[in-house]
N, C-alpha and C positions, 0 to 999 in steps of 0.2 A: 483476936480482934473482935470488937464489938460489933451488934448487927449494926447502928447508928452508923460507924465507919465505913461497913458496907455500902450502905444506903449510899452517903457520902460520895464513894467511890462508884455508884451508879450513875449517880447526878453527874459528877466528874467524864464516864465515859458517853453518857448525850450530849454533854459541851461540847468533847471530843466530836462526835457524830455530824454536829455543826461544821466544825473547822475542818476536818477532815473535809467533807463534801463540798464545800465551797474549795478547797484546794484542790480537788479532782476536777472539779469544774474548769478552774483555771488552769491547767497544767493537762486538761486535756485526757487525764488519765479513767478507768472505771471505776464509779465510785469504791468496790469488794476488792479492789486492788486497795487503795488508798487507804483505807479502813485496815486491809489486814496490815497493813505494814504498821499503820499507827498502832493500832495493838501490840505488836511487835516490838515497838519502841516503848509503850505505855510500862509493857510487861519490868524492864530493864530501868524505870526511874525507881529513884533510892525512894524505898520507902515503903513501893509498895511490896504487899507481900505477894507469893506463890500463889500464883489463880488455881486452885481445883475445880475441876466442874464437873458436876454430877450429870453424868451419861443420861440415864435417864428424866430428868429434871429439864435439863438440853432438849431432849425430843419433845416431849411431851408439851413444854411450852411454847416455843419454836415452831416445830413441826407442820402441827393439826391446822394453826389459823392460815401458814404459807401456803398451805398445799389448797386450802379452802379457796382461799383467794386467787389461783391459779385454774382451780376447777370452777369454781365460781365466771370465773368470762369467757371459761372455753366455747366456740362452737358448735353447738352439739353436730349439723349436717356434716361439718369438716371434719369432727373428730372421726366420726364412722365413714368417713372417706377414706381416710388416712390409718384409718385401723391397724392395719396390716404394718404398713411399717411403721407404726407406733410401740405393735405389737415385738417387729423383729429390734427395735432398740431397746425398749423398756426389759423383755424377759430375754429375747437371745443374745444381744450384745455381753447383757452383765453376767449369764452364765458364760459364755465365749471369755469373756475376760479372765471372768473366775479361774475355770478351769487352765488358761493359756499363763496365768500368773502361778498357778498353782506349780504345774505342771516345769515351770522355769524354774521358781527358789529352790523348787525341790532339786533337782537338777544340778545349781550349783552348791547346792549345803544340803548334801544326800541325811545330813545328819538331824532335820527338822523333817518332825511325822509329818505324814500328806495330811492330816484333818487339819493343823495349824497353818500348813502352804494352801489348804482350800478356802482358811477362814478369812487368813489375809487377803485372799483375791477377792470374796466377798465381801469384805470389809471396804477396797478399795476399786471396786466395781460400779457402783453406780453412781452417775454424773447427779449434779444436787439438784432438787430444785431449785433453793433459794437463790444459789452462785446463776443457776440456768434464767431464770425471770431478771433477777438482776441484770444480765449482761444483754437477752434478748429484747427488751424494752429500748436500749436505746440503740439498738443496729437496725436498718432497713434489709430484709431479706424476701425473695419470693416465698408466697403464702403458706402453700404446701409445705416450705421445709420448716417455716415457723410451724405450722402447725403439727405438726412428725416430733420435733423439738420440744417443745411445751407438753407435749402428749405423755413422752417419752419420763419429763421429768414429773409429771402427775404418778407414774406407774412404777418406775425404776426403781425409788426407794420399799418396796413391797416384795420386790424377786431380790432385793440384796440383803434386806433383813432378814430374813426367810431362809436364802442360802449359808447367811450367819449363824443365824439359830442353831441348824445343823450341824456345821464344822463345828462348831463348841461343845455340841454336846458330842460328837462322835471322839474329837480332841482330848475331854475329860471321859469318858466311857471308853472307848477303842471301836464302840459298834456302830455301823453306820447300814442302811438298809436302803436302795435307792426306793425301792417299790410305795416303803412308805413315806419317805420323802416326797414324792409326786403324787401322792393323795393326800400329805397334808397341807404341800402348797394347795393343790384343788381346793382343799376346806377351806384355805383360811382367804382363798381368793373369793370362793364363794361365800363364804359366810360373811365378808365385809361388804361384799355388795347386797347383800342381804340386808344387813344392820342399815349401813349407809339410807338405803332407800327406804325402810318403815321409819328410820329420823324424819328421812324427807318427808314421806307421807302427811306424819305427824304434826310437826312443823308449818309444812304449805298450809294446812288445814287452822291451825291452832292463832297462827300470825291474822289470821282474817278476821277475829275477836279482838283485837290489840287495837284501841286509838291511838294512845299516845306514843309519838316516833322515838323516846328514845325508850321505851320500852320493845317495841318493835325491831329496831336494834341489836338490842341486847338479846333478845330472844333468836332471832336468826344465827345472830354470831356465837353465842356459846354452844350450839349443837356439833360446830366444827370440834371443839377438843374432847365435849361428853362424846362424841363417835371414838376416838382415838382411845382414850378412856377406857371406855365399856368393850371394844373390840381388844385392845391388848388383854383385856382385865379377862375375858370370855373367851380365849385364845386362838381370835379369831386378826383378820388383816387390819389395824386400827389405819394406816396410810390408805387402803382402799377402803374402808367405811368412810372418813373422811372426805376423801374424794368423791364418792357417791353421793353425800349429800350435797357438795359443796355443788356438782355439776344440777341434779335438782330444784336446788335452792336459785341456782342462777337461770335453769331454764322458767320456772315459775314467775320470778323476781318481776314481769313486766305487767303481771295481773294481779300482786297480792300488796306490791307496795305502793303507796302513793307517793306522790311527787319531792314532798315535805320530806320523808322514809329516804327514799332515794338517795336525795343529795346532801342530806343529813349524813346517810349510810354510807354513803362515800367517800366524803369529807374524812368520816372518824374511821373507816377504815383503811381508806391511804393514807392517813399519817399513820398509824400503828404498823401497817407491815413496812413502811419506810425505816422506823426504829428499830422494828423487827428483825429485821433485814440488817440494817448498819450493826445494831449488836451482835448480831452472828459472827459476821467478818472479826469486828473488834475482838470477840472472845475466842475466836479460832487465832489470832495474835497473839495474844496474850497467853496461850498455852504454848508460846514456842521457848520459853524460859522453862517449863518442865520438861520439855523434852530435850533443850539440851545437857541440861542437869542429868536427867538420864542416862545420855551417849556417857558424858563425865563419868558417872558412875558405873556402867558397864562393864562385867567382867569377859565379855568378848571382845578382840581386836580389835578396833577401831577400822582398819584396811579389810577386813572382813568384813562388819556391818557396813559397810560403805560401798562393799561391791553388792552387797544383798540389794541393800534401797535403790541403786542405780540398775539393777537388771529390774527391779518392780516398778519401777519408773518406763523405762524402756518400753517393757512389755505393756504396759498400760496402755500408754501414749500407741505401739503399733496394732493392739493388738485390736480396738477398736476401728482404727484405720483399713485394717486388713479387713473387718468386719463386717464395716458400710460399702466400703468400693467391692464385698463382693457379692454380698445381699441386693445392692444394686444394680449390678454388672449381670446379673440371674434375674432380674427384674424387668432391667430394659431390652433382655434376648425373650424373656417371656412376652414383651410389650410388642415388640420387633415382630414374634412371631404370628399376633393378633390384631393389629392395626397398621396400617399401611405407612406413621409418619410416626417419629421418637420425639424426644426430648434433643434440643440441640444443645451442646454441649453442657451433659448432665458430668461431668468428673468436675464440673466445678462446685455444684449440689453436694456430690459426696464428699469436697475434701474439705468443706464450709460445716458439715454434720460429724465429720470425726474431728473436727479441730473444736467444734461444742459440748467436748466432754469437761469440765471443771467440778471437783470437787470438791467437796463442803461439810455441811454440820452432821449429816449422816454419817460420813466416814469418819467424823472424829469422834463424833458419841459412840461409834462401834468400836471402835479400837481404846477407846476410853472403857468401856463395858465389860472388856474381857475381863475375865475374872484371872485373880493375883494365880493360881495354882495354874494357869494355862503356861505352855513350855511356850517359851517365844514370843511374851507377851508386850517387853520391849521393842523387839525388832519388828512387831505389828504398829505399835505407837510411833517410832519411827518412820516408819516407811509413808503411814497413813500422815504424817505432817510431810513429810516432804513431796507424794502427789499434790497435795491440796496447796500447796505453794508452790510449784512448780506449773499446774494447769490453773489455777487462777492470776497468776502473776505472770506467765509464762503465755497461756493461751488465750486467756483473760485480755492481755492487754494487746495481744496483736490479732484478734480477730475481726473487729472493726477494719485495719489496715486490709489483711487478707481477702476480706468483702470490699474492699474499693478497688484493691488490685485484682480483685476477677471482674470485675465492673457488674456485679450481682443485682439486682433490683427487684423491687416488689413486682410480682407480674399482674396485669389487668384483673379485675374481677371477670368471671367466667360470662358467655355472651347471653345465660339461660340467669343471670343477675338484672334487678333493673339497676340503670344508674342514676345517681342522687337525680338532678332535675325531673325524668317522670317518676323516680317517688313521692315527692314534694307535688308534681300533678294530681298523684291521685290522692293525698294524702288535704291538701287544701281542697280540694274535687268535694271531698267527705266534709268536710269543714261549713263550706260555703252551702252546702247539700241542708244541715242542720240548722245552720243562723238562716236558711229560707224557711223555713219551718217555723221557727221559732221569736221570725224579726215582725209577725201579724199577729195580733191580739183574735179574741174570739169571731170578735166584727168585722176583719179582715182589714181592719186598721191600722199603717206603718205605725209602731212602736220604738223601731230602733232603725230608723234609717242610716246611721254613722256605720253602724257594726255591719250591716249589709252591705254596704256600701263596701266598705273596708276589707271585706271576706271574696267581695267581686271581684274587687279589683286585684287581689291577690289570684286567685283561681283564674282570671283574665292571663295573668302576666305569666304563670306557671306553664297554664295548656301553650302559650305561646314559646316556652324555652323548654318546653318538655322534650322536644329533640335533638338539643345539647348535647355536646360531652359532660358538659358538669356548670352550671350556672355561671355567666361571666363574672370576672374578677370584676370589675367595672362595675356593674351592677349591684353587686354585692356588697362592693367596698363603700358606693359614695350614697346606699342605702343608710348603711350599718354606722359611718358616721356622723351621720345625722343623728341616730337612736342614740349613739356614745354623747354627742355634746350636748343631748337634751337631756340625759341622764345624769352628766357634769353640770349643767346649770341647776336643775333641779337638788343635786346634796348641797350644793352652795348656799341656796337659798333654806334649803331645808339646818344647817348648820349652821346661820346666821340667825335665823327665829331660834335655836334653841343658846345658842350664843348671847342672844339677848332676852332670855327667858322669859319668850312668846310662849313655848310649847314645851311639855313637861317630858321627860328621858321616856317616858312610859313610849307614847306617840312616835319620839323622834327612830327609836327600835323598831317601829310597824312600818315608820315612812322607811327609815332605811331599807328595811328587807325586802320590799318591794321593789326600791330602785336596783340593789344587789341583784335581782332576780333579774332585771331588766338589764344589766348592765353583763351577767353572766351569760345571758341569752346571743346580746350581742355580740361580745366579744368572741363566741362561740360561731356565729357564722361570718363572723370580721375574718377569721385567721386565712 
């Protein structure tokens, strides 16, 4: 096939990406569900050929901008709230898995070396990020476990490639050494936050010479794959280099970019990980015609590898479960025995965290990676398609359900938070503070009586609703639609002089972007 066909067949699957999505919308379903199954279908129309996909090509493009983008709006206070069990999902879960999958194949096919029964638990050990942001985005959960979840999938991918690394080479070698295995995770955990933060350094610094936005841009955003890059290539954590800058880049983000940068920056990055994101699914679809071409080809039983993938399946699925309810269940006896009140019914936290395992592009570019001389290296490819369709399609799609049937909700921000109305106090407070300053000429002569006026009356109405729960709807709404139908009369009018070629395309671009801006504002506290 030609690269032009390719191509072809790219454009073909963002059509897809389209329709897909608009049919998960309708039918209720997640969008990584929808997507994989279309792939899946995609895979099976006449004509097209066998998808191969290059393991490494998959991470590297993939990878570096998802995880940036995740670390990118974490919290920084939260994250190091939550450390701890960020910590026990990200690195002890996926070793517990590891080891409890390993520990099973082996068990029932005594005949497969423990470095292959280790690689595969590694391989199908850590939950994704992309499948994790995907599904978390549109479910409502208390804050803490978003945050624990999201953490988890920033880190996860780094203790499961890591534990990969090793089964393969122990698999093809026979030698395995724990001692240095735990000082090379150390290095490469350390040395990616190492790399990560002199990018960031670099970067924060270097972006504050940049006028023009979309150069500004471009510069931010490609330091996320040059980290992966330069950290795999120097064989150090490129997922935690990444990470480190991406967390950086986003705590800085509020002093370096201007407002143009911003929502520029946003704009062209949500739609990229949105494609980003839908391709993944797609192409984890579309490999499901190689694998079962595989089983086809097989020269082991069929009722054999079939009980292998359903104990690797099993164990997955419990092994996690058993993981969080008891890493928690040692948490809230440690809580118990240090403050006076608990968490009231926390088993429903745990089984909302083990039912948030879904796997994704990690597990198949690993299992795709293994090199041809590994013994087993089917029955890895197997197994690793049928998690990732099983906890995507499986857990994927009844997690939302399971969060409405525990009646789960976001819990209040903490009482040491201010809430929106005395921010907006003190925040218009600072506002009307400046335009007094600034509304008197040298001669102490009003200059700008509209704008002080305007800045009064606002900081009037604020200190008066500053002790709110959250600014009336009322108030808000028949504010905000007043700013909407003035902003709808004025493109009217603005689209009728260029209609009647009053005013030239140049102009009509400046008037519009200004009312956009006014129109994005509104809408913004309309909701």
């Amino acid at each position: 096939m030609s690269n032009v066909f390719y191509f072809n067949l790219i454009l073909f699957f963002l059509v897809a990406i389209i329709v897909l999505e608009y049919g998960a919308k309708k039918l209720r379903l997640p969008p990584a569900v929808a997507q994989l199954m279309g792939g899946a279908m995609i895979a099976f129309i006449p004509g097209i050929p066998p998808f191969a996909l290059d393991p490494a090509l998959v991470l590297v493009v993939f990878l570096p901008p998802l995880l940036m983008d995740g670390a990118y709006s974490t919290v920084w206070h939260e994250f190091k709230q939550q450390l701890n069990g960020i910590l026990l999902l990200a690195v002890g879960a996926v070793m517990f898995t590891t080891l409890v999958v390993g520990l099973a194949l082996h068990a029932v096919s005594p005949g497969v070396p423990w470095a292959v029964c280790f690689a595969l638990g590694a391989i199908v050990s850590p939950p994704d990020a992309i499948a994790a942001k995907a599904l978390l985005q549109r479910v409502a959960i208390p804050r803490k476990l978003l945050v624990q979840l999201e953490g988890e999938s920033l880190l996860n991918d780094a203790t499961g490639l890591v534990l990969y690394k090793f089964s393969i080479v122990a698999a093809l070698t026979g030698v395995f050494s724990l001692e240095q295995a735990l000082l090379s995770f150390a290095g490469l955990t350390l040395g990616g936050i190492a790399l990560g933060a002199l990018f960031g350094w670099v970067v924060v610094r270097l972006l504050k010479y940049l006028q023009e936005a979309s150069l500004t841009i471009l510069a931010a955003a490609l330091p996320g794959w040059l980290c992966y890059v330069v950290g795999e290539h120097l064989g150090l954590s490129g997922v935690i280099a990444t990470v480190t800058y991406g967390m950086l880049l986003g705590w800085y983000q509020h002093e370096i970019f201007t407002a143009t940068v911003r929502r520029r920056g946003t704009a062209f990055w949500e739609t990229m990980i949105f494609m980003l994101e839908s391709l993944v699914f797609i192409l984890i679809g579309l490999s499901l015609r190689g694998v079962i071409e595989r089983l086809a080809q097989s020269e082991q039983r069929i009722e054999e590898t079939l009980i292998q993938v359903a104990v690797v399946l099993v164990v997955v699925l419990l092994s996690r479960l058993v993981w969080v309810f008891s890493m928690d269940l040692i948490a809230r006896w440690v809580q118990a025995c240090t403050v006076a009140q608990s968490p009231q019914r926390p088993w429903r936290e745990s089984l909302v965290k083990s039912w948030a395992g879904m796997r994704g592009v990690v597990t198949l570019a690993a299992a795709l990676a293994v090199p041809a001389e590994v013994p087993g290296r089917d029955l890895m490819l197997l197994c690793a398609f049928a998690v990732i369709l099983v906890t995507v399609l499986g857990l994927g799609t009844s997690i939302g359900w399971l969060i409405q049937a525990l009646a789960l909700t976001p819990a209040p921000h903490p009482q040491h938070y201010l809430k929106e109305p005395q921010a907006w106090a003190r925040l218009v407070a600072a506002q009307y503070a400046a335009v007094q300053q600034l509304a008197y000429d040298d001669d102490g002569q009003l200059v700008h009586p509209r704008l002080l006026e305007q800045y009064r009356y606002r900081a009037t109405l604020s200190e008066q609703l500053k002790d709110a729960e959250r600014i009336p709807e009322a108030i808000r709404k028949a504010h905000f639609n007043v700013v909407l139908a003035a902003v709808a009369a004025g493109r009217q009018a603005l689209l009728q002089m260029h209609r009647r070629g009053e005013i030239h395309d140049v102009l009509l671009h400046d008037l519009e972007r200004d009312l956009d801006l006014q129109e994005i504002a509104a809408m913004h506290h309309h909701r």
